[in-house]
PDB file of N, CA, C and O in Angstrom:
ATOM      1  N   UNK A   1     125.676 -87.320 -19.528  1.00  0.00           N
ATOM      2  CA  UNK A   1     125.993 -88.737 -19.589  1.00  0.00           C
ATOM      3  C   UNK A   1     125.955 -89.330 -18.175  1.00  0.00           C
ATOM      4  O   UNK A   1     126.386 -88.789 -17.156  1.00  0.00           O
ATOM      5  N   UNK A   2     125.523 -90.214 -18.252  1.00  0.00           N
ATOM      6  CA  UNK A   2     125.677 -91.348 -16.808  1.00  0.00           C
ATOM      7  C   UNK A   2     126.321 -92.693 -17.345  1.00  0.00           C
ATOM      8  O   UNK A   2     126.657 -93.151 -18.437  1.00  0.00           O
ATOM      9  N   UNK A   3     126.321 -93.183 -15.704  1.00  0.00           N
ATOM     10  CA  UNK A   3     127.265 -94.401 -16.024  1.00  0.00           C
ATOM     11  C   UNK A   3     126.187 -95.817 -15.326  1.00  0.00           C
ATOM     12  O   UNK A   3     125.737 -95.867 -14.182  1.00  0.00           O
ATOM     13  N   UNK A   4     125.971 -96.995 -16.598  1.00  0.00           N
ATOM     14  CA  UNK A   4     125.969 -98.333 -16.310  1.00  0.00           C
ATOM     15  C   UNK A   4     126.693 -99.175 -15.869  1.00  0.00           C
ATOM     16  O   UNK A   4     127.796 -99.521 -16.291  1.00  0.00           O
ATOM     17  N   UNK A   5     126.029 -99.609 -14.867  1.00  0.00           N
ATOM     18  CA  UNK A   5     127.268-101.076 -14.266  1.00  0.00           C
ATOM     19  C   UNK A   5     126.423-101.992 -14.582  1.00  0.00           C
ATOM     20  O   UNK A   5     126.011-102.480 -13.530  1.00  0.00           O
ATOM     21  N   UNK A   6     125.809-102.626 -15.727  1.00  0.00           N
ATOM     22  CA  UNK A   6     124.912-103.367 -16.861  1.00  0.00           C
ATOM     23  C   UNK A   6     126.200-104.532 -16.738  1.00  0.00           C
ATOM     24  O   UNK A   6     126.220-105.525 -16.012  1.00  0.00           O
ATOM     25  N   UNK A   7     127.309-104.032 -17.747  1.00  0.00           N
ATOM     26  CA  UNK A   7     128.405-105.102 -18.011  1.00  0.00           C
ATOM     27  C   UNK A   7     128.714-105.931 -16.710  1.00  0.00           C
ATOM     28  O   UNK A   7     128.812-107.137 -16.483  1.00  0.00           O
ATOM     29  N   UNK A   8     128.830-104.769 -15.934  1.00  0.00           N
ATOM     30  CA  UNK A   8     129.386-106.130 -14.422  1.00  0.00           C
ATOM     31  C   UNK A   8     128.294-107.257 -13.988  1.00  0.00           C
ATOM     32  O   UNK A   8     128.674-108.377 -13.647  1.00  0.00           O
ATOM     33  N   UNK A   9     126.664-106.834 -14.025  1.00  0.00           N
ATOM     34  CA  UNK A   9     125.893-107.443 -13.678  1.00  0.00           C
ATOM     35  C   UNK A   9     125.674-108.822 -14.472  1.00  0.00           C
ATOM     36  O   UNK A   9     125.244-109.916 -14.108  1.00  0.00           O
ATOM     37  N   UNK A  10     126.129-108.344 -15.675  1.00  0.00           N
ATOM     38  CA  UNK A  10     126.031-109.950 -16.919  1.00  0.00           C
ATOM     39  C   UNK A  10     126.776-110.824 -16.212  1.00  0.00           C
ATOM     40  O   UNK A  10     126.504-111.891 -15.662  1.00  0.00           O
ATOM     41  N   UNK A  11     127.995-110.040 -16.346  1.00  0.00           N
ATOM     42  CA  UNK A  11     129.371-110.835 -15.943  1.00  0.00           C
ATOM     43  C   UNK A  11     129.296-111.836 -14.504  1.00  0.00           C
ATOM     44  O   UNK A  11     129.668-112.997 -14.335  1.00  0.00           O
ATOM     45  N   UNK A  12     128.786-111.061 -13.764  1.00  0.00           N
ATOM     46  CA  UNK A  12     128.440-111.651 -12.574  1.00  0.00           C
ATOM     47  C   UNK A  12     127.673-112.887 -12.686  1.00  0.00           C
ATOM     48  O   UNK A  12     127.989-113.810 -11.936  1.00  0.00           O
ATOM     49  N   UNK A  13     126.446-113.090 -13.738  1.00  0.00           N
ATOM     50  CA  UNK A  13     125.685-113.544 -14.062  1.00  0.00           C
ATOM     51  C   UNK A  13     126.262-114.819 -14.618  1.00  0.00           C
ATOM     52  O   UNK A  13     126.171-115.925 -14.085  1.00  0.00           O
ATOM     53  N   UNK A  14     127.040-114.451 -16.078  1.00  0.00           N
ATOM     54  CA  UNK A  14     127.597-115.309 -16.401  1.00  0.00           C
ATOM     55  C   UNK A  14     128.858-116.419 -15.492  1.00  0.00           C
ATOM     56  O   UNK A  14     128.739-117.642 -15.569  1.00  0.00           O
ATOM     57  N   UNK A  15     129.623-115.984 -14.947  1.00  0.00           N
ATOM     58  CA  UNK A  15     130.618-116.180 -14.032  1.00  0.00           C
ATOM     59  C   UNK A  15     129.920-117.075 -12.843  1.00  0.00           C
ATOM     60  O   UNK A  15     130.610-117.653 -12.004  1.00  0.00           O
ATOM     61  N   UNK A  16     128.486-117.134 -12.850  1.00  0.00           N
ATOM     62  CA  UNK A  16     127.603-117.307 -11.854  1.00  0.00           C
ATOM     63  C   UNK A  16     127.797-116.962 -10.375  1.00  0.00           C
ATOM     64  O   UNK A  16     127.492-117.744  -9.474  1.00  0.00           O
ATOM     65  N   UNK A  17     128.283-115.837 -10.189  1.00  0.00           N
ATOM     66  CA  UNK A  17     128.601-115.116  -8.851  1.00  0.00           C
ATOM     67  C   UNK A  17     127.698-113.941  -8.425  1.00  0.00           C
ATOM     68  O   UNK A  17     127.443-112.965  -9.130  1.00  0.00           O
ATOM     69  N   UNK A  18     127.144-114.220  -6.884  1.00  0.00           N
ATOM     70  CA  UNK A  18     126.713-113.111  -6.627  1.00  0.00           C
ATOM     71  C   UNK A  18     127.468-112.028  -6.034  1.00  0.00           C
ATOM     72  O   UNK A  18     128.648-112.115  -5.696  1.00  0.00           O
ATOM     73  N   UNK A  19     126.608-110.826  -5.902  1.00  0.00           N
ATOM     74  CA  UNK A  19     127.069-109.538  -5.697  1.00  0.00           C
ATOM     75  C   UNK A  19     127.642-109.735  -3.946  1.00  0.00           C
ATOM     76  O   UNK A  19     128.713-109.217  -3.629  1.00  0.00           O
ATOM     77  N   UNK A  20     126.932-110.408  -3.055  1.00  0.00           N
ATOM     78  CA  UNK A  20     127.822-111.016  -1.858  1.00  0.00           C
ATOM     79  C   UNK A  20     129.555-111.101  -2.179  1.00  0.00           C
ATOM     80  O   UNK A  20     130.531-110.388  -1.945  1.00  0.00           O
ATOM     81  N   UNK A  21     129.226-112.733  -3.014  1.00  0.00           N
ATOM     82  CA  UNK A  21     130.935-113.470  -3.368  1.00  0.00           C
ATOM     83  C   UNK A  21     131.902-111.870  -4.026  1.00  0.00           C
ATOM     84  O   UNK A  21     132.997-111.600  -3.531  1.00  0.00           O
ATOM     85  N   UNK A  22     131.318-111.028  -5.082  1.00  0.00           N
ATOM     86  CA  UNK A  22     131.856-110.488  -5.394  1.00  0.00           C
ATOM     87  C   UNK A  22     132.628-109.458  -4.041  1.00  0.00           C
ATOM     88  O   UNK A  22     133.796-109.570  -3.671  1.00  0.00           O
ATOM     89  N   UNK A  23     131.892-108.761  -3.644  1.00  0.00           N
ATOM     90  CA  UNK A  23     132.204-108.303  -2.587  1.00  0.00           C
ATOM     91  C   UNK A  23     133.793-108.909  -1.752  1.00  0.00           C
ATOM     92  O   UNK A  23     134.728-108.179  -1.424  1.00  0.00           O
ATOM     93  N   UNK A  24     133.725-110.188  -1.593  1.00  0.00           N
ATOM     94  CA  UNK A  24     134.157-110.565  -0.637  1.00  0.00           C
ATOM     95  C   UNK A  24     135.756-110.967  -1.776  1.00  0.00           C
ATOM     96  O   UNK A  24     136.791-110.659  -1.185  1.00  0.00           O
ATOM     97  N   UNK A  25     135.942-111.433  -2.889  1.00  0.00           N
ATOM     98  CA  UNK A  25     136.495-111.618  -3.838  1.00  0.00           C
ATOM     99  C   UNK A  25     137.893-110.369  -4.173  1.00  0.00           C
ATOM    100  O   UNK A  25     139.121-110.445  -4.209  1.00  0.00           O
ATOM    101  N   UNK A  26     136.646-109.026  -4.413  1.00  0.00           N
ATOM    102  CA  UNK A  26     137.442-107.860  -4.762  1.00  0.00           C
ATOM    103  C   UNK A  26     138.052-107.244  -3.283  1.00  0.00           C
ATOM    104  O   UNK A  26     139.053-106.528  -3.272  1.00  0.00           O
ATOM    105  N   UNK A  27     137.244-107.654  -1.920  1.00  0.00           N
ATOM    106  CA  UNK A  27     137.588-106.438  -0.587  1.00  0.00           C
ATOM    107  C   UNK A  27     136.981-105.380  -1.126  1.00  0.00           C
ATOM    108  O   UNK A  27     137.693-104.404  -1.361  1.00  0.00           O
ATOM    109  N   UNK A  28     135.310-105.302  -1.502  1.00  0.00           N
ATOM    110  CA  UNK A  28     134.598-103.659  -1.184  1.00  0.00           C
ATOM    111  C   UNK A  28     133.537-104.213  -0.481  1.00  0.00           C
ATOM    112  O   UNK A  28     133.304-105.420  -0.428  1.00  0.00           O
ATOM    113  N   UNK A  29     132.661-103.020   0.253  1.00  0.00           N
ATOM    114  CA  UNK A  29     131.785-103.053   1.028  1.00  0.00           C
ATOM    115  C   UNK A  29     131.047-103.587   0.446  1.00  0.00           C
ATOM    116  O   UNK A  29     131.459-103.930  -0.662  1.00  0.00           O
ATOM    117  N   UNK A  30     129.438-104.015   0.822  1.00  0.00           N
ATOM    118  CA  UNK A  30     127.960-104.240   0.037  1.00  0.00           C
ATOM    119  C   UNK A  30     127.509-102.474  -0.237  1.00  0.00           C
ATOM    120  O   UNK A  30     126.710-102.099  -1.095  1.00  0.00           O
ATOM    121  N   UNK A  31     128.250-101.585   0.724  1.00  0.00           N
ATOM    122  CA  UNK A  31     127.478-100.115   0.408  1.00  0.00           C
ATOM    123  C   UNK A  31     127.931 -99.801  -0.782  1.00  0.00           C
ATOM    124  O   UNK A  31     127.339 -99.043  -1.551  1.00  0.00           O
ATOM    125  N   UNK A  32     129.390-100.559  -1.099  1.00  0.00           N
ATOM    126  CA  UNK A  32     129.642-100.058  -2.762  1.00  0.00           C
ATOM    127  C   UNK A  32     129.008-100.530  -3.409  1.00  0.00           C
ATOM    128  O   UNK A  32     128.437 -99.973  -4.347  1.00  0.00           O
ATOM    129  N   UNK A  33     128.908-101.784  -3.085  1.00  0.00           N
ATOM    130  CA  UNK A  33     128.272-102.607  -4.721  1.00  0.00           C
ATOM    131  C   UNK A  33     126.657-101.674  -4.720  1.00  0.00           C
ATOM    132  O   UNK A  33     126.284-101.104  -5.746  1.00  0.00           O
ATOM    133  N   UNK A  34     126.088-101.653  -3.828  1.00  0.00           N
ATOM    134  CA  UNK A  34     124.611-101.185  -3.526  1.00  0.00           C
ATOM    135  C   UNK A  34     124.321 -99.736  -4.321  1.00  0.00           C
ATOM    136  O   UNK A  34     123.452 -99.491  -5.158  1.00  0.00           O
ATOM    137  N   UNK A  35     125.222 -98.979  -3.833  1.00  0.00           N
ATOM    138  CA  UNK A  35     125.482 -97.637  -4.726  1.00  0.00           C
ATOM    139  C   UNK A  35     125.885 -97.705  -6.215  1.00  0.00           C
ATOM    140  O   UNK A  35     125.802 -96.710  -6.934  1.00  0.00           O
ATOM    141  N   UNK A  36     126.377 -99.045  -6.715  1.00  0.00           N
ATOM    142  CA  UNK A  36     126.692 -99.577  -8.490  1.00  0.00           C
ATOM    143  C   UNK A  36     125.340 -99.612  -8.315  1.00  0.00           C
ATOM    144  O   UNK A  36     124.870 -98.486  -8.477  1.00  0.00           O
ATOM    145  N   UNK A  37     124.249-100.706  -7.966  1.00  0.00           N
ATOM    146  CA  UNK A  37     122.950-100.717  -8.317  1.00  0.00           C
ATOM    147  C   UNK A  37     121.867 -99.592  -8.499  1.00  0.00           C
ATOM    148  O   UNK A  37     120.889 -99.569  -9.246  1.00  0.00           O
ATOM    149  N   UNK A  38     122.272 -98.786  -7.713  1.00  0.00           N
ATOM    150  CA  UNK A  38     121.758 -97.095  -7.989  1.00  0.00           C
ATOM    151  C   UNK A  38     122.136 -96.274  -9.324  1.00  0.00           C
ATOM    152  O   UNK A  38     121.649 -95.258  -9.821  1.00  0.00           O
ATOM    153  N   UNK A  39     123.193 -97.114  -9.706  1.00  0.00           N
ATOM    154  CA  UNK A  39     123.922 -96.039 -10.775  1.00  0.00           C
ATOM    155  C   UNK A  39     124.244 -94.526 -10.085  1.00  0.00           C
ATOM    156  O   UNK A  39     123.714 -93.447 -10.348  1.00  0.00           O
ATOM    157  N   UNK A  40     125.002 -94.752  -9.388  1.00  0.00           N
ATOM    158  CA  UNK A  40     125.904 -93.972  -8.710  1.00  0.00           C
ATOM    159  C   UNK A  40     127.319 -94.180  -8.966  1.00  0.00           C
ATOM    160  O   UNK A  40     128.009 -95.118  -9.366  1.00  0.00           O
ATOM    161  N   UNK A  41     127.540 -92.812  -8.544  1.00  0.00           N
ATOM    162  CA  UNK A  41     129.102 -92.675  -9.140  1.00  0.00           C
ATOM    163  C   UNK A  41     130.395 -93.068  -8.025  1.00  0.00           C
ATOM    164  O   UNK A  41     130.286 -92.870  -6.815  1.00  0.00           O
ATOM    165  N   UNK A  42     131.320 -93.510  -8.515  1.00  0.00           N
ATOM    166  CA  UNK A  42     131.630 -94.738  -7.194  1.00  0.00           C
ATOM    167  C   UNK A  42     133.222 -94.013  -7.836  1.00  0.00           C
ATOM    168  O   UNK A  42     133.512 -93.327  -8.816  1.00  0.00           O
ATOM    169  N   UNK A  43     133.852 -94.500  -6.882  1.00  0.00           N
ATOM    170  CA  UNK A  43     135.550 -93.950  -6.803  1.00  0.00           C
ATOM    171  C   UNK A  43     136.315 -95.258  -7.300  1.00  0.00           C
ATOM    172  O   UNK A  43     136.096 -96.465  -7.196  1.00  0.00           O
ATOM    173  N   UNK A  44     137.527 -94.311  -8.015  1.00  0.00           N
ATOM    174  CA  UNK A  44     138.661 -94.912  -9.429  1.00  0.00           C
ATOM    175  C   UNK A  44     138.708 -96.366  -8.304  1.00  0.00           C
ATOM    176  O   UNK A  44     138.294 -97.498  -8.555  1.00  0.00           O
ATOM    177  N   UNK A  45     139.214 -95.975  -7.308  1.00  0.00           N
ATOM    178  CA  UNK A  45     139.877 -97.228  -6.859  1.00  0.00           C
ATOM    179  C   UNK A  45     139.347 -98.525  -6.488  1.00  0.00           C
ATOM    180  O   UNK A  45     139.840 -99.643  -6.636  1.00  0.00           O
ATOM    181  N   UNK A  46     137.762 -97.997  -5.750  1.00  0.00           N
ATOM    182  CA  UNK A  46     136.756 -99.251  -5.820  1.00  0.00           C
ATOM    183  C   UNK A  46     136.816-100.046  -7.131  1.00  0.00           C
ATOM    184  O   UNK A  46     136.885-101.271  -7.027  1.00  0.00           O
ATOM    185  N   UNK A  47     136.795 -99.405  -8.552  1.00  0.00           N
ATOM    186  CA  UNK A  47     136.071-100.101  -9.554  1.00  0.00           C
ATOM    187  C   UNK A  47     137.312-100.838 -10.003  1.00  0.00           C
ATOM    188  O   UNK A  47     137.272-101.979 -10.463  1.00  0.00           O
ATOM    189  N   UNK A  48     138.421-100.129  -9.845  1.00  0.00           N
ATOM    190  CA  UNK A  48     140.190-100.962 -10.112  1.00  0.00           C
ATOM    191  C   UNK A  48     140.317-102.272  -9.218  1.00  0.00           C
ATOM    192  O   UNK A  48     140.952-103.193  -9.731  1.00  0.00           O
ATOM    193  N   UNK A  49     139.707-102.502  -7.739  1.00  0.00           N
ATOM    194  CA  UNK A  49     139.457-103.264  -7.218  1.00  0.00           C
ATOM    195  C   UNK A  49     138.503-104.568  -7.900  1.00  0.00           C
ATOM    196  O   UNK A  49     138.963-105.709  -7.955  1.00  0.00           O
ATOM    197  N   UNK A  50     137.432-104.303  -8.289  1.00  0.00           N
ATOM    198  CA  UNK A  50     136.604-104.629  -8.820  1.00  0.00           C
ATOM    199  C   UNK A  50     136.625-105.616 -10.096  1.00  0.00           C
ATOM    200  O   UNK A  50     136.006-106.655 -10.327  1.00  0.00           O
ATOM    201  N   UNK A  51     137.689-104.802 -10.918  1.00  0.00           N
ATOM    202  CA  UNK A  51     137.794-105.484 -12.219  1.00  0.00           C
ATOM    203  C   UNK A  51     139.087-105.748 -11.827  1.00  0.00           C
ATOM    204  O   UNK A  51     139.322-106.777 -12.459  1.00  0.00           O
ATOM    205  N   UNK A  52     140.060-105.494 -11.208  1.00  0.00           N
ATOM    206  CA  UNK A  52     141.327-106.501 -11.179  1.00  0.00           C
ATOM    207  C   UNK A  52     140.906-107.718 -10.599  1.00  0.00           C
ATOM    208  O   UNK A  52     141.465-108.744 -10.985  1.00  0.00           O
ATOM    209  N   UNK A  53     139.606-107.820  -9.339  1.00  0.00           N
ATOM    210  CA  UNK A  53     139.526-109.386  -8.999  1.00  0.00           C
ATOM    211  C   UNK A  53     138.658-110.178  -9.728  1.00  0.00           C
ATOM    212  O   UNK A  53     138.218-111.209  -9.220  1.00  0.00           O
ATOM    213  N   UNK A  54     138.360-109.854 -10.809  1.00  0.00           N
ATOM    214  CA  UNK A  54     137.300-110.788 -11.826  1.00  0.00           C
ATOM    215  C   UNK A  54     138.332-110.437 -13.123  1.00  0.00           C
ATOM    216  O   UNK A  54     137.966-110.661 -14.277  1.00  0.00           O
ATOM    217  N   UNK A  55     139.717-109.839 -12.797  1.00  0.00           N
ATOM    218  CA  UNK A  55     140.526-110.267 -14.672  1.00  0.00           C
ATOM    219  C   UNK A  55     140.335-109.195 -15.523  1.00  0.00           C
ATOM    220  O   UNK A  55     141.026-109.277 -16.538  1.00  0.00           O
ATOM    221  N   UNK A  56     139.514-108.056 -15.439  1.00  0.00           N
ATOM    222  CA  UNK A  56     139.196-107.487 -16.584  1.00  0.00           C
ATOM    223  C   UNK A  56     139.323-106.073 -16.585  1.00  0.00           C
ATOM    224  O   UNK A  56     139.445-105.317 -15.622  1.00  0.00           O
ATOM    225  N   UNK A  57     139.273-105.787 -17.961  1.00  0.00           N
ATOM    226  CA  UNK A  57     139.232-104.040 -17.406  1.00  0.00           C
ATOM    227  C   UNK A  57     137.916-103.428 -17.117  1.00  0.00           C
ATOM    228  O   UNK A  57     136.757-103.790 -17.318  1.00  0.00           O
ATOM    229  N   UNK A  58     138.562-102.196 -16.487  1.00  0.00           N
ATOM    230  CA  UNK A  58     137.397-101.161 -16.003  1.00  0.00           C
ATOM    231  C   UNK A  58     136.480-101.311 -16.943  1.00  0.00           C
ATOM    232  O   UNK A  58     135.364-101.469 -16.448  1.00  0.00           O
ATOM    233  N   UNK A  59     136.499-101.328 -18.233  1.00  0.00           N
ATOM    234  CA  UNK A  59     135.527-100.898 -19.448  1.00  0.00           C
ATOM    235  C   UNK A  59     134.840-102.169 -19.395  1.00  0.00           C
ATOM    236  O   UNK A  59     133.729-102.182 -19.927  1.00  0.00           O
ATOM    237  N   UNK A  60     135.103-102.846 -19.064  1.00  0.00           N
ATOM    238  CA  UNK A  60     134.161-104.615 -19.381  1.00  0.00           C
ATOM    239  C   UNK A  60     132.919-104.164 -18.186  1.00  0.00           C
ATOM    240  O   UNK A  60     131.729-104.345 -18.442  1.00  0.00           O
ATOM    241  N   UNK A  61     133.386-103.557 -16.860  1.00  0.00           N
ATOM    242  CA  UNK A  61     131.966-103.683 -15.690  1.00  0.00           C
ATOM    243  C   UNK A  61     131.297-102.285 -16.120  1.00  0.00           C
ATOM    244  O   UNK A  61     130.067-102.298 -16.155  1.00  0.00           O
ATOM    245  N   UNK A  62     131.785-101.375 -16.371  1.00  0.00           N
ATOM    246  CA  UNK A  62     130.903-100.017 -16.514  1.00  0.00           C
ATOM    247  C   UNK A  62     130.967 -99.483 -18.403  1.00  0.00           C
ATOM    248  O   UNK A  62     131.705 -99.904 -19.294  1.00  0.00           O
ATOM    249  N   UNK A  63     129.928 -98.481 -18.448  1.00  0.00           N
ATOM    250  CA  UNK A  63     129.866 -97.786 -19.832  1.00  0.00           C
ATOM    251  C   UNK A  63     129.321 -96.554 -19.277  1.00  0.00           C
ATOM    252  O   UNK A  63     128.786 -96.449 -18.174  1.00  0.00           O
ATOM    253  N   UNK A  64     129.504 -95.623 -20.141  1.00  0.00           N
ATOM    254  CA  UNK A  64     129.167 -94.141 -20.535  1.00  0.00           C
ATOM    255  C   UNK A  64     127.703 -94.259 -21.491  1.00  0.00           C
ATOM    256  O   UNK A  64     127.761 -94.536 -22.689  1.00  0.00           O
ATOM    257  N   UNK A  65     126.405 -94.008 -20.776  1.00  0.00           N
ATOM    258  CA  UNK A  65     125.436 -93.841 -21.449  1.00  0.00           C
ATOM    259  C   UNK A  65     124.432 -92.638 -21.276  1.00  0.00           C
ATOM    260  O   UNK A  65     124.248 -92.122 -20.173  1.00  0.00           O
ATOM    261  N   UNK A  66     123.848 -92.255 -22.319  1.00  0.00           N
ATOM    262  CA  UNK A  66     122.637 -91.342 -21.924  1.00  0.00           C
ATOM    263  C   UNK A  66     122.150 -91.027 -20.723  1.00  0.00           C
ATOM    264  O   UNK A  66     122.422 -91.851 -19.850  1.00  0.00           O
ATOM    265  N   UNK A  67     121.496 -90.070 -20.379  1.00  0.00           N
ATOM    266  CA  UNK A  67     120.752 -89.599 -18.561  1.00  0.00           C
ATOM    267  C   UNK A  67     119.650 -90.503 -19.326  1.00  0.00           C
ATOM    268  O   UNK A  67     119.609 -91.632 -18.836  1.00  0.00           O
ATOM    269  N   UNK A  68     118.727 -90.307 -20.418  1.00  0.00           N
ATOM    270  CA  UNK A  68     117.615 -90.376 -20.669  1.00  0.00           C
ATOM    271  C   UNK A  68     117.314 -92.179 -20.909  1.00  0.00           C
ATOM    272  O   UNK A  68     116.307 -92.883 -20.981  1.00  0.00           O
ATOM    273  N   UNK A  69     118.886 -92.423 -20.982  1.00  0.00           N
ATOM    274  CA  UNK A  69     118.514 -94.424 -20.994  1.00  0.00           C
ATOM    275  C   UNK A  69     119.007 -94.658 -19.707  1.00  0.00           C
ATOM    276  O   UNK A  69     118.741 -95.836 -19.472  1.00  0.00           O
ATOM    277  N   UNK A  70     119.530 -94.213 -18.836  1.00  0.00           N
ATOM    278  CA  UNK A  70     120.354 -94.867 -17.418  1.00  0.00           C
ATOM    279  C   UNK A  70     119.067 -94.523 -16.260  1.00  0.00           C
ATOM    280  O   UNK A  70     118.773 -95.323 -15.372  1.00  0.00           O
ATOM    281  N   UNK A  71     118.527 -93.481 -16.408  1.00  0.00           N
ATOM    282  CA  UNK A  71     116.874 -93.297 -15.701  1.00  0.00           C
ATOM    283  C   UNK A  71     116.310 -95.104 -15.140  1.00  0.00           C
ATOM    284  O   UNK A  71     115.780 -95.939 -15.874  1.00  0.00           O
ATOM    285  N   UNK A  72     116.602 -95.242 -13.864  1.00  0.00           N
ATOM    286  CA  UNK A  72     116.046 -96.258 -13.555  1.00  0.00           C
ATOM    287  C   UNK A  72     116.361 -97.611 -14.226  1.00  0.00           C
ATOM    288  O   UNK A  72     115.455 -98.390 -13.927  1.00  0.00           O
ATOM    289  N   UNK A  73     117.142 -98.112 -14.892  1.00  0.00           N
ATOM    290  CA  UNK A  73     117.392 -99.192 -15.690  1.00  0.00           C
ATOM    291  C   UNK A  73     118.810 -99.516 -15.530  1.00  0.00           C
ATOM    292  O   UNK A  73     119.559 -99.730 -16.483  1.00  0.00           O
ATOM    293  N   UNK A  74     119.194 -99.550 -14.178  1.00  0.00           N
ATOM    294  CA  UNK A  74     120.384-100.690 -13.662  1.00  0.00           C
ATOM    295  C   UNK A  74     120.366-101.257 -13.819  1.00  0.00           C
ATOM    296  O   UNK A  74     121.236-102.035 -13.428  1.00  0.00           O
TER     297      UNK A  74
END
C-alpha cells in the first residue's frame, strides 16, 4: 500500500489556496509539501500540522491506496 495526498490537493484547490499559502498557514517547509507531491512518506506531526490549519482531519488530506495506482499519479 502507498499513500495519496490527492484529498489535500482538491482541498487546496477548492479552498483556492496554494501549496506556498499552505505552507505558510500550517508552519511546514516547501521540502515537506514537495515530498507530499512525490508521494512520500512524511512524519505524524507534519500532517497533524497540516490538517489542524485547514480544520480537518488527517483522513480528509491523505488515503491508503494501491503501489500499482499511486505509481506516478500524485
Amino acid at each position: 500500500m502507498a499513500i495519496s495526498y490527492k484529498k489535500l490537493w482538491k482541498l487546496l484547490i477548492d479552498r483556492d489556496l496554494t501549496k506556498r499559502e499552505l505552507c505558510k498557514i500550517a508552519g511546514v517547509s516547501t521540502a515537506a509539501i514537495a515530498k507530499m507531491g512525490k508521494g512520500e512518506n512524511m512524519n505524524t506531526g507534519t500532517l497533524l500540522k497540516i490538517s489542524n490549519s485547514l480544520g480537518v482531519n488527517v483522513t480528509d488530506i491523505m488515503e491508503s491506496v494501491p503501489e500499482s495506482e499511486a505509481k506516478g499519479k500524485q
